[in-house]
Residue, then its C-alpha position, 0 to 999 in steps of 0.5 A: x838755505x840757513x845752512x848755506x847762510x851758517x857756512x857762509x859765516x863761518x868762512x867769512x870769520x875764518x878766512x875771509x872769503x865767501x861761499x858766493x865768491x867759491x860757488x861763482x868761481x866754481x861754476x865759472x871753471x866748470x862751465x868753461x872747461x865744458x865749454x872746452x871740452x865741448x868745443x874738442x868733441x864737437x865742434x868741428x861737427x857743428x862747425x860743418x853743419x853750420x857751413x852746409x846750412x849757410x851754403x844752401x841759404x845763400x845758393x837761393x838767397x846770394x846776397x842775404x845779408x843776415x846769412x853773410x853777417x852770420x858767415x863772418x861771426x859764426x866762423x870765428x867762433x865756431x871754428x875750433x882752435x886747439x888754443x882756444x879749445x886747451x885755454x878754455x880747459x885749463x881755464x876752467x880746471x885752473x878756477x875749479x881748483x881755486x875754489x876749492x882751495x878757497x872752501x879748504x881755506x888754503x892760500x894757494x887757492x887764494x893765490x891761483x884765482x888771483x893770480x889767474x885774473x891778474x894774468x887775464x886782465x890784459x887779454x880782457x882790457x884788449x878784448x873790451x878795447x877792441x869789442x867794447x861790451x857792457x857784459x865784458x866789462x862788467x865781467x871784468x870788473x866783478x874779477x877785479x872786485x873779487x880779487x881785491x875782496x880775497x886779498x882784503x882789498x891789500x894788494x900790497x901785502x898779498x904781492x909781498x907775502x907772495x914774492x916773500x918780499x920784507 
């Protein structure tokens, strides 16, 4: 554990960035990308599965109303979409990657993470709009903090250093 809280220091003195921030967005991308590659695999499989089960619930039970609750919000979640299935591969290599640019103490990684969330801010904003949840928008906003926090809380400098503007 010291050697954890050690190499957390020295990164914070170098390159102001914390192993937490790097072990947090790392297991984020793996998971994510697992996820994807799940959902390639398997999904469809599962998917089926699920709907043999519910056909044979509601062939004894028609109107079972927690089996018609489940058709509605398993359905779309389950039903695998090449989108959602590349999104979430690419997600999670994309933030894999950006830790460990952050761990090389590389501005790109820097530049990924945060441009990833910048990127993915509006399709969250939408989401918790639409499907308010007290996880996704204190997902949000962990993001958001971190972002600000691997650009020193100076947004400004990092847009202009990015864009090479004056």
């Amino acid at each position: 554990m010291s050697r954890i809280i050690e190499r957390e220091e020295a990164l914070e003195k170098e390159y102001h960035v914390s192993i937490y921030i790097v072990i947090y967005k790392f297991l984020l991308g793996v998971s994510e990308f697992s996820l994807g590659i799940a959902m390639a695999f398997f999904g469809e499989k599962i998917y089926r599965s699920y709907q043999f089960s519910l056909l044979r619930e509601l062939s004894e039970d028609p109107p079972d109303l927690l089996a018609r609750i489940s058709e509605t919000v398993v359905s779309s979640v389950l039903a695998p979409s090449t989108f959602v299935v590349v999104s979430l591969i690419l997600l999670g290599l994309t933030k894999m990657a950006g830790a460990v640019g952050l761990v090389r103490k590389q501005n790109w990684g820097v530049d990924l993470l945060v441009g990833l969330t910048i990127l993915m801010a509006p399709f969250q904003i939408v989401s918790l709009i639409l499907h308010p949840r007290i996880l996704d928008f204190l997902f949000l906003v962990v993001g958001v903090v971190i972002a600000l926090y691997l650009v020193e809380f100076k947004p400004k400098a990092w847009i202009s250093r990015v864009l090479r503007v004056g």
